[in-house]
Backbone as CSV, one residue per row, in Angstrom:
resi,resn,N_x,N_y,N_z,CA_x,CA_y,CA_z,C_x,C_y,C_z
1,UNK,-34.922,-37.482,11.660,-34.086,-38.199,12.616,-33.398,-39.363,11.917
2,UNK,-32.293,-39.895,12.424,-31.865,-40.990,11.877,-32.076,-42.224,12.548
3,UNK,-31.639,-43.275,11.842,-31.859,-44.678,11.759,-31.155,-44.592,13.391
4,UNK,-30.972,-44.543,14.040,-29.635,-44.702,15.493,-31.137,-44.398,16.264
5,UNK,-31.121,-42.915,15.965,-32.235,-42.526,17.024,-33.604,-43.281,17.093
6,UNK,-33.893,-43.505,16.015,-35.294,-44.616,15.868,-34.788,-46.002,16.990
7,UNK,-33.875,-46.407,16.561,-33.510,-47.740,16.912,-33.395,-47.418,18.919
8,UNK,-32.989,-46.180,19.253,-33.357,-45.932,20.454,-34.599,-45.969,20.957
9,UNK,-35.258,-45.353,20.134,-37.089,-45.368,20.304,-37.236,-47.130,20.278
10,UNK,-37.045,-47.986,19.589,-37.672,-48.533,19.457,-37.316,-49.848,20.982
11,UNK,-35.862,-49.660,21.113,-35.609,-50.274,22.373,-36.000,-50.245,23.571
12,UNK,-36.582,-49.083,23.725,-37.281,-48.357,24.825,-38.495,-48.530,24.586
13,UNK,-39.762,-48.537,23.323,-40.938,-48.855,23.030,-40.867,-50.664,23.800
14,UNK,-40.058,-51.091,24.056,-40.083,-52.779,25.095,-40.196,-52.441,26.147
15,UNK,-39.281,-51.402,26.748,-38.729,-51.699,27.996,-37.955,-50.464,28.499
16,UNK,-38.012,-49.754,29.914,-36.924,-48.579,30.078,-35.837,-49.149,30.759
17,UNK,-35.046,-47.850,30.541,-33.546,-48.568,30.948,-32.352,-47.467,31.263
18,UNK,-31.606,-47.613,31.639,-30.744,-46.556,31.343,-29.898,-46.283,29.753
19,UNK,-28.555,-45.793,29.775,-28.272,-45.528,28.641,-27.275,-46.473,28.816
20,UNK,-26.586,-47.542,29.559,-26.224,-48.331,29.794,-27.111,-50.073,29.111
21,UNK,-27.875,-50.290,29.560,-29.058,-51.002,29.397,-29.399,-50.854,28.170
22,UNK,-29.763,-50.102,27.132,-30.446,-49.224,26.133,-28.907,-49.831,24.966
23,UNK,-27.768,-49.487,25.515,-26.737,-49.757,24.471,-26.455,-51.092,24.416
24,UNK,-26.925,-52.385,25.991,-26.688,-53.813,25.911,-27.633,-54.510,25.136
25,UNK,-28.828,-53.960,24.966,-30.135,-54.423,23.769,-29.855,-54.107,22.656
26,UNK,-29.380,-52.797,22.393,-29.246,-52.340,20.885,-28.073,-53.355,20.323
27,UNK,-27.570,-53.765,21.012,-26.368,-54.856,20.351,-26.881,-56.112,19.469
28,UNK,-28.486,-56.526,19.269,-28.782,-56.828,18.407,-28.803,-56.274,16.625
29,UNK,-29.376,-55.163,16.905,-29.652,-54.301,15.791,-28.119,-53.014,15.505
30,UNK,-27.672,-53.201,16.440,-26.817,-51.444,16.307,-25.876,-51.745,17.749
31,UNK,-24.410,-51.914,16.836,-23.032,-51.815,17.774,-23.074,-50.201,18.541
32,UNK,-23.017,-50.318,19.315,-23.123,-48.511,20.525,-22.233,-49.407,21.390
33,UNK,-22.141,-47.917,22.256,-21.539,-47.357,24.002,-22.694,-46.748,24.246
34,UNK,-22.990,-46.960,25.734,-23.438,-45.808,26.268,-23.575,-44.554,26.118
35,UNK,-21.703,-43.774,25.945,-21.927,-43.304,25.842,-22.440,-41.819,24.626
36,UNK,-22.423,-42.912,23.788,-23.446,-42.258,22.516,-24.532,-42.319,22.605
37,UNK,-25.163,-43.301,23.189,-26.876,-42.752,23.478,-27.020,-41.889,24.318
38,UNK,-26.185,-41.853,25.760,-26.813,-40.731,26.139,-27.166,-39.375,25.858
39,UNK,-26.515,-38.599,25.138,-26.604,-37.175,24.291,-27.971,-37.533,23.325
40,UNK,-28.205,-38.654,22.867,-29.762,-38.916,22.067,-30.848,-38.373,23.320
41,UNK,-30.683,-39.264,23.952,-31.328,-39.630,25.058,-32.291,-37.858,25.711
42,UNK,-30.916,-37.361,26.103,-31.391,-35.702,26.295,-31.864,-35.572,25.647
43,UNK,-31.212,-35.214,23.913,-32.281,-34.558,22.946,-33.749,-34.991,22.778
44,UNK,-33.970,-36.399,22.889,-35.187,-37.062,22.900,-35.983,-36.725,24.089
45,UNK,-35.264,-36.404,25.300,-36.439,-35.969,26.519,-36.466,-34.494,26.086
46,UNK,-35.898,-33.841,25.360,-36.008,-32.171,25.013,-37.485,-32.314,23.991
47,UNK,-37.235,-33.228,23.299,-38.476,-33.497,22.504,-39.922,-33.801,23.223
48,UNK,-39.810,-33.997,24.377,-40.968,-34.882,24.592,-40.805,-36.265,24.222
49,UNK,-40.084,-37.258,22.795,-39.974,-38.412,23.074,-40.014,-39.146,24.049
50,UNK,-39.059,-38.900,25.077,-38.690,-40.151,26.355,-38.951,-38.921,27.253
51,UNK,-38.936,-39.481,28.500,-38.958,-38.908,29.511,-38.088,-39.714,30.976
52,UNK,-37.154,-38.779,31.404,-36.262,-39.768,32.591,-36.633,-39.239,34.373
53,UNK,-36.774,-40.687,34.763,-36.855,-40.939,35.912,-35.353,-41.364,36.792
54,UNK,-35.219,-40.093,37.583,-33.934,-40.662,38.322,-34.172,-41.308,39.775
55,UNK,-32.874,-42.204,39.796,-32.912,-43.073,40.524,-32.021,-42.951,42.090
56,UNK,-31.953,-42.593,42.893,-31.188,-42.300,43.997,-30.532,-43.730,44.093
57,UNK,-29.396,-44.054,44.064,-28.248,-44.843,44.474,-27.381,-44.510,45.780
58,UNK,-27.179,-45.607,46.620,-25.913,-44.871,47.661,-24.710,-45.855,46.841
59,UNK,-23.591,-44.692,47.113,-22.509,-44.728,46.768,-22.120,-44.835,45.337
60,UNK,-22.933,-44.564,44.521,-22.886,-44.505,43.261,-23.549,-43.082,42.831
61,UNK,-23.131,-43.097,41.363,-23.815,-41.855,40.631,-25.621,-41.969,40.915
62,UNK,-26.655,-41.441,40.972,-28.044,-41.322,40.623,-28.088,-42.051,39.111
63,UNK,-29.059,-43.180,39.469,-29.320,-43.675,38.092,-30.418,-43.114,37.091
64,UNK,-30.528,-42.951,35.601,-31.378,-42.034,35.125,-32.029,-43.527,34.215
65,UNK,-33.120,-43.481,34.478,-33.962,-44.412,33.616,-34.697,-43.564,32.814
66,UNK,-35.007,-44.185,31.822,-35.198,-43.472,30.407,-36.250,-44.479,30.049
67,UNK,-37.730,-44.159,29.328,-38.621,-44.520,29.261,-39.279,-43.438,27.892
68,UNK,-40.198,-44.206,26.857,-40.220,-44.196,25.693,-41.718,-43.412,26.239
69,UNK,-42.477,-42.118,25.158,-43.210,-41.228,25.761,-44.461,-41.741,24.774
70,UNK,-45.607,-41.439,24.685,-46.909,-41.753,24.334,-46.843,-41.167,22.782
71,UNK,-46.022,-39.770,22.537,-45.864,-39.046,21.697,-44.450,-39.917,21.073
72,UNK,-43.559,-40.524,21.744,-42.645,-41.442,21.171,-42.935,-42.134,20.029
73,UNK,-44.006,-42.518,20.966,-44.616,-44.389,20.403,-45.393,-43.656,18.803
74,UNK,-45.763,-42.763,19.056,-46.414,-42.556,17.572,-45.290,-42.292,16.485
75,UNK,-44.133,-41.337,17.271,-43.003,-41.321,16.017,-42.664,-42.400,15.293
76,UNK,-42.054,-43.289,16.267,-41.873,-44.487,16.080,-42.398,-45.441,14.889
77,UNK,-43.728,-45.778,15.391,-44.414,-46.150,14.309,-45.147,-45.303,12.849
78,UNK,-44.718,-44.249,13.140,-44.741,-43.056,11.357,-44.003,-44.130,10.745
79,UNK,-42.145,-44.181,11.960,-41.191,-44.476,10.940,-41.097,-45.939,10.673
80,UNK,-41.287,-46.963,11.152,-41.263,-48.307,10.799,-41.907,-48.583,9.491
81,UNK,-43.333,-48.687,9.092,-42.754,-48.294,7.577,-42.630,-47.917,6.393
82,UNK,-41.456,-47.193,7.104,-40.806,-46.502,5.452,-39.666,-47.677,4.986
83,UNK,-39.573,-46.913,3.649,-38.760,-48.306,2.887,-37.696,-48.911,3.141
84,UNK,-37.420,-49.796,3.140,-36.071,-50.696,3.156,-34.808,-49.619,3.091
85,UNK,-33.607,-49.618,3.584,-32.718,-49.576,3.695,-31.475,-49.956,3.499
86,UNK,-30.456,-50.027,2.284,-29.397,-51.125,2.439,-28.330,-51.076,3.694
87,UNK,-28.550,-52.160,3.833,-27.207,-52.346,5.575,-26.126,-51.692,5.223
88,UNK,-26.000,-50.966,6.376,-24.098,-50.426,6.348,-23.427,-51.547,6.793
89,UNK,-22.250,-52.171,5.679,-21.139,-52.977,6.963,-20.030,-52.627,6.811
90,UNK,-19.382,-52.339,8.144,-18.356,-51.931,8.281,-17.147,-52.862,9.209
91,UNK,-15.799,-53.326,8.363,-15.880,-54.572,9.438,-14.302,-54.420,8.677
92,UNK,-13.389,-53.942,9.755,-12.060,-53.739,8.783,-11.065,-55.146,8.955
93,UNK,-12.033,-56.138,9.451,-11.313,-57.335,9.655,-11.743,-57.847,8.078
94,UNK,-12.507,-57.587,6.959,-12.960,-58.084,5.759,-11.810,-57.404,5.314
95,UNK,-11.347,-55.989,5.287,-10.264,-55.164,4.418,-9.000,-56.178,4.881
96,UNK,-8.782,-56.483,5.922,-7.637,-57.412,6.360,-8.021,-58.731,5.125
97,UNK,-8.662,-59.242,5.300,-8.878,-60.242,4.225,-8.673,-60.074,3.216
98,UNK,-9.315,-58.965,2.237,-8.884,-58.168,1.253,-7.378,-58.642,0.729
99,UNK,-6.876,-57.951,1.767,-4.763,-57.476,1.015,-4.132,-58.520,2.160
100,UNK,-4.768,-60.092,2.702,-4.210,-60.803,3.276,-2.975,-61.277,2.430
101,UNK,-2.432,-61.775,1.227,-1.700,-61.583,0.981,-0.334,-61.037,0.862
102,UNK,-0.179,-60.062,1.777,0.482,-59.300,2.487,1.098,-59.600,3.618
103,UNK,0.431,-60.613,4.392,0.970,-60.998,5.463,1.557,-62.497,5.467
104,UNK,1.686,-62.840,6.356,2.654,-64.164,6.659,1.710,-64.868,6.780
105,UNK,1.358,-66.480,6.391,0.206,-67.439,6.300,-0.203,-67.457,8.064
106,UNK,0.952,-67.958,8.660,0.718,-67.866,10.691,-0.081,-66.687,10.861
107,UNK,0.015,-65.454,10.483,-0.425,-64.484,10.621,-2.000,-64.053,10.669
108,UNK,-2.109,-64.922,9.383,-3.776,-65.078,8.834,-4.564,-65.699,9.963
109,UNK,-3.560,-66.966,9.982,-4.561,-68.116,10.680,-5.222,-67.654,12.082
110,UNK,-4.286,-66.925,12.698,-4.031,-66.567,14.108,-5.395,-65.143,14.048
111,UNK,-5.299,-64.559,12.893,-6.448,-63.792,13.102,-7.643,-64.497,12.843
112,UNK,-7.636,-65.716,11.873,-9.292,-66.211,11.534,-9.311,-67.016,13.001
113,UNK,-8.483,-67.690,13.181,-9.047,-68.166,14.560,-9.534,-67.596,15.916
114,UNK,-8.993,-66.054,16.037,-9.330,-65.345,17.125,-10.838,-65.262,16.633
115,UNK,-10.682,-64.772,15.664,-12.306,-64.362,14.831,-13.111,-65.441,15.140
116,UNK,-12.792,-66.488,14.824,-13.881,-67.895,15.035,-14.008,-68.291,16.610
117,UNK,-13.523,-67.831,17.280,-13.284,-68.076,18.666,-14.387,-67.240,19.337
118,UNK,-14.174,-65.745,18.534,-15.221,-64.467,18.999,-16.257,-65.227,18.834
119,UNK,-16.869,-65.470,17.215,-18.142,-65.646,17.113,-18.407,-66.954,17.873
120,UNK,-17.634,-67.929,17.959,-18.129,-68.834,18.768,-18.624,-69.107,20.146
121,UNK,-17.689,-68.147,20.897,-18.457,-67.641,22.165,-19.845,-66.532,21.975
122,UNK,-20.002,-65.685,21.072,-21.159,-65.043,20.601,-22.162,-66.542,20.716
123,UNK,-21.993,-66.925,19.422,-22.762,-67.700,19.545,-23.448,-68.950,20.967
124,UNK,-22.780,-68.987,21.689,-22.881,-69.601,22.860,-23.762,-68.663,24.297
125,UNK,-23.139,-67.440,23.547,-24.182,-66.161,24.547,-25.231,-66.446,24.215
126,UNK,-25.420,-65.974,22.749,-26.989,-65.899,21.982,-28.005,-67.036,22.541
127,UNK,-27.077,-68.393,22.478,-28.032,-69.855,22.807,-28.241,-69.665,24.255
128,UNK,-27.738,-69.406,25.214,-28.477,-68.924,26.440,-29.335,-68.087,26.769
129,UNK,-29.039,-66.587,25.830,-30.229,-65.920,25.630,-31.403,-66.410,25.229
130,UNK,-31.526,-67.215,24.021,-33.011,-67.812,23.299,-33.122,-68.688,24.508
131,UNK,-32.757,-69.598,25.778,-33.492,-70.671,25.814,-33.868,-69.715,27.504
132,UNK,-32.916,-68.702,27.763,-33.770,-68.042,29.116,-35.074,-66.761,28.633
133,UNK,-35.118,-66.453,27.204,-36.395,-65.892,26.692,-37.600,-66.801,26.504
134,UNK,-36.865,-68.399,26.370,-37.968,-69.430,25.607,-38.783,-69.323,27.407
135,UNK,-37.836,-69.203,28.533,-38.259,-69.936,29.719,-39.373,-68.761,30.122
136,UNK,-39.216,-67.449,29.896,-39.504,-66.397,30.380,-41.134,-66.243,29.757
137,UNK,-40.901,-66.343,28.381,-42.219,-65.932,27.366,-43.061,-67.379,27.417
138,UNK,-42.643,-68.403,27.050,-43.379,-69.743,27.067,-44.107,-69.268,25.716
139,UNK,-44.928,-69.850,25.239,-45.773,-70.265,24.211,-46.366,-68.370,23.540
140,UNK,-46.184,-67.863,24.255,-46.240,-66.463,24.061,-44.955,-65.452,22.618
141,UNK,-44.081,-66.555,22.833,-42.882,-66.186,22.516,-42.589,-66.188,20.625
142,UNK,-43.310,-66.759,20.136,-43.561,-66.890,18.536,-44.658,-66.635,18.391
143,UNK,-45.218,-65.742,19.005,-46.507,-65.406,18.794,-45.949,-63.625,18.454
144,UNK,-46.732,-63.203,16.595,-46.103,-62.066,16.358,-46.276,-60.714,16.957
145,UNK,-47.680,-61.275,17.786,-48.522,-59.797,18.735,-47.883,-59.520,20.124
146,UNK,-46.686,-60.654,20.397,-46.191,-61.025,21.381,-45.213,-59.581,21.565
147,UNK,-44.871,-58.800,22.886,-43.517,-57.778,22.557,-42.211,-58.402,22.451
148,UNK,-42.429,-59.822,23.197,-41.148,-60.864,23.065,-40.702,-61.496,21.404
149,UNK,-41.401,-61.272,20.796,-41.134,-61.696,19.383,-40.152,-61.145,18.451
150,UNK,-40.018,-59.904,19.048,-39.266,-59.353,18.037,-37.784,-59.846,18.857
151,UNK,-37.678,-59.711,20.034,-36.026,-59.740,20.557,-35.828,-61.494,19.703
152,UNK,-36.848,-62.437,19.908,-36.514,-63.412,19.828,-35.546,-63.712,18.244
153,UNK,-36.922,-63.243,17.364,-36.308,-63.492,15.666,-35.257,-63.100,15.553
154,UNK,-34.750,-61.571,16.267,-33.572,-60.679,16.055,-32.193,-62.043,16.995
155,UNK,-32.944,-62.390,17.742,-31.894,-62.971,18.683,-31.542,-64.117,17.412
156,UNK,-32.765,-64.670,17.149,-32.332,-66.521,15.969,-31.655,-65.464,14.775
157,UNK,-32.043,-64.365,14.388,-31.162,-63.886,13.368,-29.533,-63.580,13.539
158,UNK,-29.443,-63.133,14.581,-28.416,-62.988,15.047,-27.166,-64.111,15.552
159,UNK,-28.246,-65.367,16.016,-27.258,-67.051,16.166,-27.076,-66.849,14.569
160,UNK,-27.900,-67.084,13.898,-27.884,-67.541,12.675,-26.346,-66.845,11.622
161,UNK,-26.312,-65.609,12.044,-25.038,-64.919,11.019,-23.953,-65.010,11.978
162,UNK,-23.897,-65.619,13.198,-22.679,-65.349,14.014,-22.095,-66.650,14.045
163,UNK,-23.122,-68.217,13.782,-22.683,-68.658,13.997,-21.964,-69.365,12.081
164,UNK,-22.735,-68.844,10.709,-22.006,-68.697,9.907,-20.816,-68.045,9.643
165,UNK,-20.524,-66.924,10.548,-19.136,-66.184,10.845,-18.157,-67.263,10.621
166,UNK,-18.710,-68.074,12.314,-17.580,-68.834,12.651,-17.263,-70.023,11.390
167,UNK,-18.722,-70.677,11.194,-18.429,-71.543,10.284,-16.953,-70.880,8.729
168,UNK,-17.803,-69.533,8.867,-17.016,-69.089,6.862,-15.424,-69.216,7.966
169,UNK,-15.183,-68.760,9.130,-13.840,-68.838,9.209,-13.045,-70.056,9.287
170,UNK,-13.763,-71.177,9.787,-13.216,-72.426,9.963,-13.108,-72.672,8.295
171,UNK,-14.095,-72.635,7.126,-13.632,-72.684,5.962,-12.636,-71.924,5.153
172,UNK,-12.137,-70.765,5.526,-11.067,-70.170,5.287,-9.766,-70.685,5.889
173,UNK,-9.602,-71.037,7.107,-8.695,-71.355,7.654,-8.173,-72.726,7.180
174,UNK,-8.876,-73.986,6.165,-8.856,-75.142,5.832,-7.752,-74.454,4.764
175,UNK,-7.817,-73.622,4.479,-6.640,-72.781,2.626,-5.282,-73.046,3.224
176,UNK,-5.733,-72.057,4.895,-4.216,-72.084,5.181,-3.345,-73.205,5.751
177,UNK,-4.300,-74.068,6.153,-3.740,-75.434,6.837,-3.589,-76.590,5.891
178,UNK,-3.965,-76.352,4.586,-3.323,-77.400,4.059,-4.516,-78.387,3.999
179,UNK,-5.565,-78.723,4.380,-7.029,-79.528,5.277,-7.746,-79.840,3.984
180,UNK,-8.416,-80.575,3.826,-9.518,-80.666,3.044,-10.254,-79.778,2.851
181,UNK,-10.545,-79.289,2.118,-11.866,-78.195,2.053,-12.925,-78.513,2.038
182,UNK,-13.611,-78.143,3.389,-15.670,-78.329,3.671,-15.948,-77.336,3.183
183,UNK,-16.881,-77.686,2.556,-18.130,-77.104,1.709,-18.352,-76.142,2.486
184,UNK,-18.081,-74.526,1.984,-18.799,-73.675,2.474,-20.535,-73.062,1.659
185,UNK,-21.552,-73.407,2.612,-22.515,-72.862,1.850,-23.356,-71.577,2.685
């Protein structure tokens, strides 16, 4: 199986959810839609992995909750661990950087600033997330036996590179404005 499908297992080893739900968590670890997990999702209840509970809704579709299986939980942990992995990044706003040269200086700026704008509201999500997990888990919450531990680190890992995003762009953008240059570290 691949790294996608684990990372499904392992979102669901917290908590069930739909394939909706399932793709708003994985947004720590793994950019998805919906609707790419759901086709996992089947194959994994074909497996025995998960198993789904549907949900009767009025006026809506039947909701399908998806829940991680006893036989899951052992896959799961076979695969956690095996060895390290190097990260895929894929990010064609870096190739824009690349052959920026190419474009008009206004041009640049207007994209690093949208960019710093993104991560800066990211980052402003994330800090509401950590302090309504801090409220939720309490003293439980840095504790490593805790199931809240892992969203948390992933969550401070995640302030942590989003909100250097913004920072590396505000230091790029100092080239094009002419500005003093702050220390990027």
């Amino acid at each position: 199986m691949e790294s996608f499908v684990y990372t499904v297992l392992a979102i669901l080893a917290r908590d069930s959810g739909s394939s909706f739900e399932i793709a708003k968590r994985m947004d720590l670890c793994w950019q998805t839609k919906h609707n790419q997990i759901y086709p996992i999702l089947v194959e994994l209840e074909e497996r025995d992995l998960v198993s789904c509970t549907t949900i009767p809704q009025s006026g809506k579709p039947d909701k399908k909750v998806f829940s991680i299986t006893e036989q899951g939980k052992e896959v799961l942990a076979k695969w956690i661990p095996n060895a390290f992995q190097e990260p895929i990044i894929r990010d064609g706003f870096l190739a824009k950087i690349y052959a920026q040269w190419l474009l008009a200086p206004d041009t640049m700026v207007q994209l690093l600033e949208e960019r710093m704008k993104f991560f800066q509201h990211k980052v402003e999500g994330h800090e509401c997330e950590i302090a309504q997990l801090e409220s939720e888990a309490g003293s439980s919450l840095k504790d490593p036996s805790s199931p809240h531990f892992g969203r948390y680190i992933l969550l401070m890992r995640k302030l942590q590179m989003e909100q250097d995003e913004a920072d590396w762009c505000a230091w790029a953008l100092a080239f094009y404005q002419k500005e003093p240059i702050i220390q990027y570290e």
